[in-house]
N, C-alpha and C positions, 0 to 999 in steps of 0.2 A: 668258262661256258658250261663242262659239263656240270659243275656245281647245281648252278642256275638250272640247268635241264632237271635234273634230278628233285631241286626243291618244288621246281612249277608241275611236275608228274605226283610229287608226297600231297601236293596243297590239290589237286584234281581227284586223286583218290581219296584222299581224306573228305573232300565235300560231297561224293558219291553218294559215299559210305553214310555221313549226316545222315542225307536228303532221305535216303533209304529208310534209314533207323526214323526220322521223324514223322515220315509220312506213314508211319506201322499205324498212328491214332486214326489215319484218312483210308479211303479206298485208294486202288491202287490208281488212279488218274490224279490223286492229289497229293502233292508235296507242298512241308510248311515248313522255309527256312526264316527265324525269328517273328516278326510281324507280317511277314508276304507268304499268301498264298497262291500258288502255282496250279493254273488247272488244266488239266493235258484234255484235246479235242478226241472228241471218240472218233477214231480208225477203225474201230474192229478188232478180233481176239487176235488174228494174224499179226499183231504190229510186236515185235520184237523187242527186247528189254534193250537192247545196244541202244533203240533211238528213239527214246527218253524224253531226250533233250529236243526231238524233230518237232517242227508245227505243232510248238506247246502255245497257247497265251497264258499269258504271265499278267496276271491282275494282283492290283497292291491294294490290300485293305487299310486302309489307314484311318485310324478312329485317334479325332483329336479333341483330346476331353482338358479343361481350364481346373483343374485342381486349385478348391480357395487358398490362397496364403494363410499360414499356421499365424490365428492369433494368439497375439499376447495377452498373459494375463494382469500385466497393469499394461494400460493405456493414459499420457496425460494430454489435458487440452490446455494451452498457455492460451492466456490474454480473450477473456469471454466478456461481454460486454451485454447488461440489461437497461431496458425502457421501457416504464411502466407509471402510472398514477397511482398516487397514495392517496389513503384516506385513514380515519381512527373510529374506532366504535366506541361512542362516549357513554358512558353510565354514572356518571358525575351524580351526586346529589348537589344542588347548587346555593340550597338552604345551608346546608351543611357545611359546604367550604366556604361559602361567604361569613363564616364566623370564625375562618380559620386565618392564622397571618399570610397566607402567601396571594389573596384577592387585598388589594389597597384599593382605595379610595383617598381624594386630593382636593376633596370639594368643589361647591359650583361655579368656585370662582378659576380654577386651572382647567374644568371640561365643561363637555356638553352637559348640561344637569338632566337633559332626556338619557343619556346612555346608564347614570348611574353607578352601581357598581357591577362588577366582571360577574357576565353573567352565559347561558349558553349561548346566546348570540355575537358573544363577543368571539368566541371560537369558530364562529360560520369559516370555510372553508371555498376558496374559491378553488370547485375539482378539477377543470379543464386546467389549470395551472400548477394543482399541486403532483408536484412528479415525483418517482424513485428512479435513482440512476446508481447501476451498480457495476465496477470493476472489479473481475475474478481475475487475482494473479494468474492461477490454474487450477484444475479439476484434476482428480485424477480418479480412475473407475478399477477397481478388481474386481477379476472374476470368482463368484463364488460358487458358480453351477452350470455350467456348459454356455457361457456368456448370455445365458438368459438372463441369471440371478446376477448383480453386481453391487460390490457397495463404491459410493459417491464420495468424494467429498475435497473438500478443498481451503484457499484463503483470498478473502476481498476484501473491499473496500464498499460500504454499501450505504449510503448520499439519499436522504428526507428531503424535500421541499414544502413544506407546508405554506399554501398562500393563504393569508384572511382577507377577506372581505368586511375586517372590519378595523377597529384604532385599539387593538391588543397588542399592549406594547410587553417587553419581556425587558427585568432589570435586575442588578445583583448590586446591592450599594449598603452594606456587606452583605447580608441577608436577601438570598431570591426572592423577589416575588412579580406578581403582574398586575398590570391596571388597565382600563379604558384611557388614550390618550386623548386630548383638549384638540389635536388636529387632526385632518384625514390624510390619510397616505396614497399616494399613487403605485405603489408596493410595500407591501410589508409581508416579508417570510421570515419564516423561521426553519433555518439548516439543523441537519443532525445528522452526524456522521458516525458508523461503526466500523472497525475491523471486526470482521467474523470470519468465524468460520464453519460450513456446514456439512454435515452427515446426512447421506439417503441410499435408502435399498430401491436400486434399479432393477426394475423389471422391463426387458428388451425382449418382445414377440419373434420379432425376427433378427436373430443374431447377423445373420449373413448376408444381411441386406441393409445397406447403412443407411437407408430412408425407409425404414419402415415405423413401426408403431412401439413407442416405449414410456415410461413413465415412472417417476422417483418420488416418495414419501422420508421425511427425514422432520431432522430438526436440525436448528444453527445457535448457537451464541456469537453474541455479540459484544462489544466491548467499547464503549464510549470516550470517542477520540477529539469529538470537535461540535459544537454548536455556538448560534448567534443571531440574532435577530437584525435583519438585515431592513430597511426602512429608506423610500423615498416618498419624500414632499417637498411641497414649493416654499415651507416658512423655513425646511431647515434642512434642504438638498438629500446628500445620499449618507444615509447613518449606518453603521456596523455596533452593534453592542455582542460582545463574546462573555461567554461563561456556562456552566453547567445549567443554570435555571432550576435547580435540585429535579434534574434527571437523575430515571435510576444509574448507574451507571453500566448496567450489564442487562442486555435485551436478549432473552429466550424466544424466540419461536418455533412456529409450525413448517415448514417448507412443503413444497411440489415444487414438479416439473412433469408436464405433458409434451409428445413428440411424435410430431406426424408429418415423414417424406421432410421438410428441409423448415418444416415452420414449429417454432417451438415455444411454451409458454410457462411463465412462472407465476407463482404465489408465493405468500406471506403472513404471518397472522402472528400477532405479540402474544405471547403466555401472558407476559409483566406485564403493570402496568407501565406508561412511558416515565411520570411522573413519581415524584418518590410521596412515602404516606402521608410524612406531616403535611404535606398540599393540600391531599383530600380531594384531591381533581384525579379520575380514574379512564383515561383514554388508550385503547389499544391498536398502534397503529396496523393498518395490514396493508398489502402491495398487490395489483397484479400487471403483468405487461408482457413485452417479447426478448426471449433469451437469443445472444447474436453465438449461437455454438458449432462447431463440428459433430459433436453426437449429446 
């Protein structure tokens, strides 16, 4: 017991003593132990140091501030998913490729003799149909300068759909080429599919605010993994032909990315051309549509 008595009298004079020494920064009505301040009622010059403690109010300041979470300087986003319409920028001379081997002709006796030979209507594009659908394994962002500056980049999977609106058929028997076909299609695309991969310098306005206003410029390669001309009609059902079609094999482009509060949009634009030279057909696909991302 007297133990006790003795530590509970050290741990009273020792907080005294504190309160004394802390309150030297205040007047003498105020004492500051840790984050509380103490502020004694004016009595008058008669009130005595023994009672200190008497008809004090004791007011707590308490300031509660949200410190942001330390970010990291790589961040990744798995599993990003785009939806967008494609189209190409054709600059074809068609004088010119119709003297080359990859436009055939089959005579008037296998087609329409109005269509002729492959010509730029035979490329017409139905646009409300022809789509880009792209699967990003992941993204991943560092930082290069106070999460303003960041570089992008990442690996997908990134899916053409070209619809015609016309009887452009695509064929490899050994040698690629194309022709106008003898029947009409109630679908005909043509798929092309790339692994890429793309590089961009992110610039993000507001770091610290994960809907705010940001936007990336880069470029991607790409790598030719899969195409085929996909075809239905009534004389001869549903057709699949596969093969390159002497595409280039490797697609260069442009990239963006714009981003504002939770709606976010991409583009696209070929360097290459799609087609390889000896075609002589010079179309550069480009995309734009909506990115399904976290940042």
């Amino acid at each position: 017991m007297k133990r006790l008595i003795i530590l509970f009298v050290t741990a009273m004079v020792t907080t005294i003593s504190f309160a004394q020494i802390d309150s030297s920064t205040y007047n003498t009505d105020t004492v500051k132990v840790g984050n509380f301040v103490i502020i004694k009622k004016n009595k008058g010059s008669s009130e005595t140091q023994t009672s200190i403690w008497h008809d004090w109010d004791k007011t707590v300041d308490v300031k509660i501030e949200r410190r942001p979470r330390k970010k990291s300087n790589i961040s990744t986003n798995w599993w990003i998913m785009d939806l967008g319409f494609a189209n190409f920028r054709d600059e074809t001379n068609y004088t010119y490729a119709q003297a080359g081997p990859y436009f055939k002709s089959f005579g008037p006796q296998t087609y329409n003799p109005q269509d002729g030979k492959v010509n730029q209507n035979s490329y017409q594009l139905n646009t409300g149909k022809s789509s880009n659908v792209n699967i990003w394994l992941f993204m991943q962002k560092l930082n290069v300068y106070k999460h303003v500056v960041n570089l992008k980049y990442g690996l997908g999977y990134e899916m053409y759909n070209f619809r015609y609106d016309s009887r452009l058929s695509y064929r490899k028997d050994p040698i690629a080429y194309v022709y106008n076909d003898s029947i009409s299609f109630s679908k005909n695309k043509l798929y092309i599919g790339y692994l890429t991969v793309p590089f961009m310098i992110n610039f993000n306005t507001t770091p610290d605010h994960r809907n705010g206003f940001n936007f990336s410029l880069g470029m991607s390669a790409g790598y030719l993994i899969a195409s085929l001309n996909k075809q239905i009609s009534a004389e001869r059902g549903k057709q699949k032909v596969n093969g390159d079609f002497s595409f280039e094999p490797w697609r260069l482009a442009t990239i963006g990315e714009i981003g504002l509060g939770p709606i976010r949009l991409y583009g696209s634009y070929s360097i290459n051309k799609l087609q390889k030279d000896i075609t002589r057909v010079e179309q550069y696909p480009y995309t734009v549509g909506i990115r399904f991302s976290r940042w």
